[in-house]
Rosetta silent file (secondary structure, phi, psi, omega in degrees, C-alpha in Angstrom):
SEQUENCE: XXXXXXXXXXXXXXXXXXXXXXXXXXXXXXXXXXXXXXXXXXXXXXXXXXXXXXXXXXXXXXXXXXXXXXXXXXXXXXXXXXXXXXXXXXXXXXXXXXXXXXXXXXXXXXXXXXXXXXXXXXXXXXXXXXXXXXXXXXXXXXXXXXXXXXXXXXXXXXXXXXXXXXXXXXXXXX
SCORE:     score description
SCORE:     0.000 S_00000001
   1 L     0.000  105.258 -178.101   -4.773   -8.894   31.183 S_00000001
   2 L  -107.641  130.687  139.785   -8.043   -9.283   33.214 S_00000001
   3 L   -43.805   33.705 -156.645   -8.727   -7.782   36.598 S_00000001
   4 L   -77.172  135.055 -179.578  -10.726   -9.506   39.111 S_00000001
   5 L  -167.710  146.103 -159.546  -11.500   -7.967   42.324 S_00000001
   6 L  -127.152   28.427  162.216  -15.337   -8.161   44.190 S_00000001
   7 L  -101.611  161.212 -146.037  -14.191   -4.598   46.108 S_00000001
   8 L   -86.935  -37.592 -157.036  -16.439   -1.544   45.088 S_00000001
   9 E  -155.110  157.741 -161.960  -13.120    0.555   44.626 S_00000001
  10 L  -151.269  178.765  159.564   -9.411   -0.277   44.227 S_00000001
  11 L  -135.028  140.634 -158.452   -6.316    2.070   42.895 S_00000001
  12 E  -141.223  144.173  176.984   -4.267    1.013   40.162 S_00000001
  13 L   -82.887  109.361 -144.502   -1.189    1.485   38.541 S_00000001
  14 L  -172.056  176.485 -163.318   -2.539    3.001   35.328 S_00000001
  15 E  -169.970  124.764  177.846   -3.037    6.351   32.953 S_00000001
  16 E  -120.167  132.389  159.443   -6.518    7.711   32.003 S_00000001
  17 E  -137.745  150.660 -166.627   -7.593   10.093   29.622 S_00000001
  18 E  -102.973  114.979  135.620  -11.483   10.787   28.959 S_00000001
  19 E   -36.624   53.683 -179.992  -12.419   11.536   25.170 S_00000001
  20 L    91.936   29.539  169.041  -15.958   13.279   24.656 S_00000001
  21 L    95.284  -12.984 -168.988  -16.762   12.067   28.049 S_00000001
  22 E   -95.973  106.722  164.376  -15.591    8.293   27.076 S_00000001
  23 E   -91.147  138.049  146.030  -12.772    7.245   29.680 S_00000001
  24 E   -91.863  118.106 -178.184   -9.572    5.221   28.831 S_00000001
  25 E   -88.977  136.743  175.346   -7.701    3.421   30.892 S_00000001
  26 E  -109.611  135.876 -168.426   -4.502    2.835   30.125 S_00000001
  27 L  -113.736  168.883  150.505   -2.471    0.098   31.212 S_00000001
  28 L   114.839  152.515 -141.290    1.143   -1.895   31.122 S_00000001
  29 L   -81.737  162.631 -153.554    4.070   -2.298   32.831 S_00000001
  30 L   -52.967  143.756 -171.975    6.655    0.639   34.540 S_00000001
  31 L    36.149   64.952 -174.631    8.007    2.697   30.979 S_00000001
  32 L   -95.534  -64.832  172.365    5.586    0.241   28.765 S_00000001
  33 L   151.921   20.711  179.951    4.411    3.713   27.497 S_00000001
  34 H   -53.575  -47.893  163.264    1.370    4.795   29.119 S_00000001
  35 H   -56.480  -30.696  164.291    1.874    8.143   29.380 S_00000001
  36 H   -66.986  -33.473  147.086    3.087    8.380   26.460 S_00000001
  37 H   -26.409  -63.748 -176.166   -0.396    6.932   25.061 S_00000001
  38 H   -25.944  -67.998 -148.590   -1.988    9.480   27.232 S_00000001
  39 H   -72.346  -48.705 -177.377   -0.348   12.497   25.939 S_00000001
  40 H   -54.435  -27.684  174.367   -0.722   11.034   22.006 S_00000001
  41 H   -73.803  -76.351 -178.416   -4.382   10.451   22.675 S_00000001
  42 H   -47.230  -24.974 -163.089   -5.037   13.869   23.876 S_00000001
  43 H   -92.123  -28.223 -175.796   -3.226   15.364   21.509 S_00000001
  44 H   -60.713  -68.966 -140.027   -4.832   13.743   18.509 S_00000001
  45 H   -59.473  -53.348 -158.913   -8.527   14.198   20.232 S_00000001
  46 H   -61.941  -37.241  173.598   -7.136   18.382   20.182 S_00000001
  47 H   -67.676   -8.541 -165.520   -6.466   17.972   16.500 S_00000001
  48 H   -95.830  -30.130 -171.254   -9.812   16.062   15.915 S_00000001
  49 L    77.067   51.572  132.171  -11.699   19.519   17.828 S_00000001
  50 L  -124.504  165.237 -136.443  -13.124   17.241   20.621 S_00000001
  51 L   -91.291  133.920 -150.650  -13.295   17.760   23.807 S_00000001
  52 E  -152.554  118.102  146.556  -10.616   15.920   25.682 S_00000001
  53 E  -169.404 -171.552 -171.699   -8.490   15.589   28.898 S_00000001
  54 E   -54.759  120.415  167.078   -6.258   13.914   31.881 S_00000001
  55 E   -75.170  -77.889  174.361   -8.130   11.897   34.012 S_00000001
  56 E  -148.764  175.960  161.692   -4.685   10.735   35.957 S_00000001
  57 L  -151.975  175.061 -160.099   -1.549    8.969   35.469 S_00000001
  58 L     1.656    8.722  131.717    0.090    6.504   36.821 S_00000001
  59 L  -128.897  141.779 -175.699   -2.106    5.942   39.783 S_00000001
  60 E  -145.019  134.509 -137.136   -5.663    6.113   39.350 S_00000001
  61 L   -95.649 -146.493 -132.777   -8.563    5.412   41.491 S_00000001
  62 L   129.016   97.636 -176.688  -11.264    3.240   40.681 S_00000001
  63 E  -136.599  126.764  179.547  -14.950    3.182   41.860 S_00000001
  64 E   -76.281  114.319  173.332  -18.137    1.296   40.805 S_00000001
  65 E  -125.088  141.106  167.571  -20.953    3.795   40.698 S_00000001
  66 L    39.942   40.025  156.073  -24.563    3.536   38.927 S_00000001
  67 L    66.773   26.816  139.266  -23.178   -0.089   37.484 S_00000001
  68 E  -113.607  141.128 -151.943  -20.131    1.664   36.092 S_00000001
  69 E   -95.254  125.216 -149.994  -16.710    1.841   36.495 S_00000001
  70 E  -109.995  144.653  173.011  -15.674    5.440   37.069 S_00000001
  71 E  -141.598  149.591 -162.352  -12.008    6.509   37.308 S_00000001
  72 L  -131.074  164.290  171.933  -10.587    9.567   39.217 S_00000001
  73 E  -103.516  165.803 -149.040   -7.050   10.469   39.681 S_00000001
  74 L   -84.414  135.416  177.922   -4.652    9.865   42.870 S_00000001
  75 L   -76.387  -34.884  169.057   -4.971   12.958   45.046 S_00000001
  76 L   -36.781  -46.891  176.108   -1.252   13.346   45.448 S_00000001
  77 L   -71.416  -44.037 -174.351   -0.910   13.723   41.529 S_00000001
  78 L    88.488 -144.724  167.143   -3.380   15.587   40.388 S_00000001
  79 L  -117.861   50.790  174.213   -3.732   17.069   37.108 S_00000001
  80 E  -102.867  146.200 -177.259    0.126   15.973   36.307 S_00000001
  81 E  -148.405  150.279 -168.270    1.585   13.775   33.825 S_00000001
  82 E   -89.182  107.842  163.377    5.113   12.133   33.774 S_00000001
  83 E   -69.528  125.518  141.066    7.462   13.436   30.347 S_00000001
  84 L   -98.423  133.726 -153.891   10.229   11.470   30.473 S_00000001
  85 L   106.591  -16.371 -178.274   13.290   13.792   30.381 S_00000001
  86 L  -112.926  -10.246 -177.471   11.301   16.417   31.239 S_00000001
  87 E   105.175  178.722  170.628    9.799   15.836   34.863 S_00000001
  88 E   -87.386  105.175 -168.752    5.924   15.675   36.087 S_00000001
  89 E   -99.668  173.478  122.889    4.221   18.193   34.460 S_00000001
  90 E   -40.518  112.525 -174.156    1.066   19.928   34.253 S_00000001
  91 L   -89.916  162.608 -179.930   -1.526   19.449   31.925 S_00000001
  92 L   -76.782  -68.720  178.804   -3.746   22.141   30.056 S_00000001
  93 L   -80.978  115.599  164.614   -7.064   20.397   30.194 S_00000001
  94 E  -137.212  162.349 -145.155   -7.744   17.482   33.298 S_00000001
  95 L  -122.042  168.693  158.154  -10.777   16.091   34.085 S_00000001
  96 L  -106.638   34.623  179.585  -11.935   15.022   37.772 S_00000001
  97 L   156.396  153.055 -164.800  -13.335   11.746   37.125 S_00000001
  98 E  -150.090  115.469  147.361  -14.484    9.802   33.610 S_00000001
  99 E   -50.234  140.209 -149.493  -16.603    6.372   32.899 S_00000001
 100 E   -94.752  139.025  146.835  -14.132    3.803   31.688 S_00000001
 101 E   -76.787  -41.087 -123.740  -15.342    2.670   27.556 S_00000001
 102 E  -144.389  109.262  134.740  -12.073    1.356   27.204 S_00000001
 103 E   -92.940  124.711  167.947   -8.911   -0.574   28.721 S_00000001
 104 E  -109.434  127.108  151.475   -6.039   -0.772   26.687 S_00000001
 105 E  -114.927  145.540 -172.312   -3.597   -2.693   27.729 S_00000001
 106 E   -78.706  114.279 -177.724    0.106   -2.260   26.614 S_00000001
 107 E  -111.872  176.135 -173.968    2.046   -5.692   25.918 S_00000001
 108 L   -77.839  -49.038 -179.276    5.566   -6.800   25.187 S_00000001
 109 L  -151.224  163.370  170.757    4.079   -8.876   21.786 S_00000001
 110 L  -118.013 -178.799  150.941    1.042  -10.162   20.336 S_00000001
 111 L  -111.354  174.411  -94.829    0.726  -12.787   18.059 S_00000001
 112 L  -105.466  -53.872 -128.206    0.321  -12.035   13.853 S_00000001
 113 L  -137.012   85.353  163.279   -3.581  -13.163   14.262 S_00000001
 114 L   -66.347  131.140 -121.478   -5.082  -12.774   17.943 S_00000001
 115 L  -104.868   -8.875  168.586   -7.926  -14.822   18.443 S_00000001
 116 L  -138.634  129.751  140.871  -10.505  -11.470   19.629 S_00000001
 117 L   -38.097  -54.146  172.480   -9.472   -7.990   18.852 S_00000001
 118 L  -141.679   98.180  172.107  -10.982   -6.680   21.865 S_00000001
 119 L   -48.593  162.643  136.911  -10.882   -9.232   24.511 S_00000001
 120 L   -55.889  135.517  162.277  -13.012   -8.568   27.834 S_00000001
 121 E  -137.296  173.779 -167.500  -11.381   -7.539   30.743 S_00000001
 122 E  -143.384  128.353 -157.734  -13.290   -7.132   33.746 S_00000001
 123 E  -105.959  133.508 -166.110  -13.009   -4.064   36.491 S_00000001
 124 L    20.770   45.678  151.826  -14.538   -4.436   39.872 S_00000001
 125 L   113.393  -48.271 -133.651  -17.027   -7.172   39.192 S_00000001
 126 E  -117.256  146.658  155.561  -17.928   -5.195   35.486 S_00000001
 127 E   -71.946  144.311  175.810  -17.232   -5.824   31.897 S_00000001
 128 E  -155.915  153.577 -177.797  -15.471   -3.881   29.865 S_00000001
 129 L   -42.439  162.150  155.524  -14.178   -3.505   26.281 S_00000001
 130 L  -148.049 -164.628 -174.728  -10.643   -4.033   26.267 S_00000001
 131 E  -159.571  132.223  159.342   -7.541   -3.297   23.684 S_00000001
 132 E  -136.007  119.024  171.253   -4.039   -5.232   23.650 S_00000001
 133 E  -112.140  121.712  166.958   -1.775   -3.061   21.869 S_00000001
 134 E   -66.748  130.232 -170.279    1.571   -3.877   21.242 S_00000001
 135 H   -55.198  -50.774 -171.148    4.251   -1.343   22.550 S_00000001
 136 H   -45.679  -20.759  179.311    5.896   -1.951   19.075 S_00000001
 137 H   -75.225  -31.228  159.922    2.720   -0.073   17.614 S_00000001
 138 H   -81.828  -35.935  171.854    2.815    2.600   19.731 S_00000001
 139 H   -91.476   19.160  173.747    6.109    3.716   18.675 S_00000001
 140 L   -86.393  -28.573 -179.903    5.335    2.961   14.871 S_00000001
 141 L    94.410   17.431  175.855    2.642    6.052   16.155 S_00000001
 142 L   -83.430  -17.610 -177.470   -0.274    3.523   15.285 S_00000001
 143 H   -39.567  -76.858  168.313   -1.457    3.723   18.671 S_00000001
 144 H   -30.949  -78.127 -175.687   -3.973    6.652   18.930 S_00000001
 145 H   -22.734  -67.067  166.632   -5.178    5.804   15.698 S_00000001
 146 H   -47.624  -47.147  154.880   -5.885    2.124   17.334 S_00000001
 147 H   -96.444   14.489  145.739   -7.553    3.090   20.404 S_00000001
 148 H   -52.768  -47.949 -174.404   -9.728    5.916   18.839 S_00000001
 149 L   -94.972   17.766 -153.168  -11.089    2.849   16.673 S_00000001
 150 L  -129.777  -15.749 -145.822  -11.099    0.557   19.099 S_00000001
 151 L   -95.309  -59.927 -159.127  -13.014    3.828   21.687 S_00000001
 152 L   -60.585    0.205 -121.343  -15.892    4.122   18.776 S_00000001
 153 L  -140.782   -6.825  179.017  -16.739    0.542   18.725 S_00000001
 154 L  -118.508  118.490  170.049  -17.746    0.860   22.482 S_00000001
 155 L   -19.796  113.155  157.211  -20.974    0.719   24.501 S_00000001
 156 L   104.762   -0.958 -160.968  -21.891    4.210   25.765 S_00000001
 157 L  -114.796  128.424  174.325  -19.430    6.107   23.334 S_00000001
 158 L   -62.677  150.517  147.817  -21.368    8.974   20.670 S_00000001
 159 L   -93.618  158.704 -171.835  -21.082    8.385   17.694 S_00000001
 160 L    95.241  -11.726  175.194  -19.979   10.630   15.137 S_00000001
 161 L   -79.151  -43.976 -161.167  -17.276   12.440   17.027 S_00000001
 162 L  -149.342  135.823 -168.719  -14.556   10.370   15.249 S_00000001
 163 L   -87.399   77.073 -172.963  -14.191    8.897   11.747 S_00000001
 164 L   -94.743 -171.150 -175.781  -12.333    5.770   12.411 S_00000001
 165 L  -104.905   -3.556  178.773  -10.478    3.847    9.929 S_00000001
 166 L  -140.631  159.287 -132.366  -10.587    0.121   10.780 S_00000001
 167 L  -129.455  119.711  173.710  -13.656   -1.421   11.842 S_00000001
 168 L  -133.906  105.504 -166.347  -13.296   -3.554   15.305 S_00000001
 169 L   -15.629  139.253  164.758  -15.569   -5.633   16.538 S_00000001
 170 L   -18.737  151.824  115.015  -17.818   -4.437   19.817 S_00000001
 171 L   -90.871 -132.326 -167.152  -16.834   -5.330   22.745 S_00000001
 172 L   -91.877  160.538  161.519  -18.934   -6.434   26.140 S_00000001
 173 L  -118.947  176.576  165.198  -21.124   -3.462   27.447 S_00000001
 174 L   -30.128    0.000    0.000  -22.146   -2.721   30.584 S_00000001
């Protein structure tokens, strides 16, 4: 799922959370599972000891600054996240704003043997890494795990924060 648009800043239907300063955008279509990503991401990063929160959810702003694409959350939302069954909550930690590493987007299927791991996708005018994760993988609970190893593997991201376990090619940098 690529993204073309030649405006400096857009808002998107979308779920961010920043790692160690590295944001991810999260992607995919109404109850695909973003939020649920979110909240599984953060929660892993708290068990990992690094430093970790909510950018936004489900709408999130989008601005190219200093040749990067920075994402902020929807003023309306806040520092809220949707549980479903439980309502739009609060989060402990939120962030006001992140540099995207990372898009993951959430699909319906893949196929066995995809022909890049981490396609390009491209965000106002700039490349960026990307991740297509199949929703079955997020509810097998492989998810985090995937875009943690899919996060270290990205231009602009410390190393050394996180041990991952499968090795995935680069993607584009900046």
């Amino acid at each position: 799922m690529t993204t073309r648009t030649n405006r400096a800043e857009d808002t998107i239907h979308a779920s961010c959370v920043a790692i160690d300063g590295a944001g991810i955008l999260i992607r995919g279509a109404s109850g695909a599972g973003k939020s649920t990503l979110a909240l599984l991401l953060l929660d892993r990063a708290a068990l990992l000891g690094l430093p970790a929160g909510l950018v936004g959810d489900d709408a999130i702003r989008l601005a190219c600054e200093a040749g990067e694409v920075v994402a902020r959350p929807h003023p309306a939302l806040g520092a809220r996240i949707e549980v479903r069954g439980l309502g739009i909550l609060p989060v402990a930690a939120a962030l006001p704003s992140a540099p995207l590493r990372l898009v993951v987007d959430l699909v319906d299927g893949l196929p066995r043997l995809p022909e890049a791991a981490m396609p390009a996708v491209t965000l106002l005018g700039l490349p960026l890494p990307g991740l297509l994760l199949d929703r079955a993988l997020l509810h097998a609970g492989l998810g985090p795990r995937l875009a943690l190893d899919a996060l270290s593997a990205c231009p602009g991201v410390a190393r050394g924060t996180h041990r991952p376990v499968l090795t995935l090619p680069p993607g584009p940098g900046p």
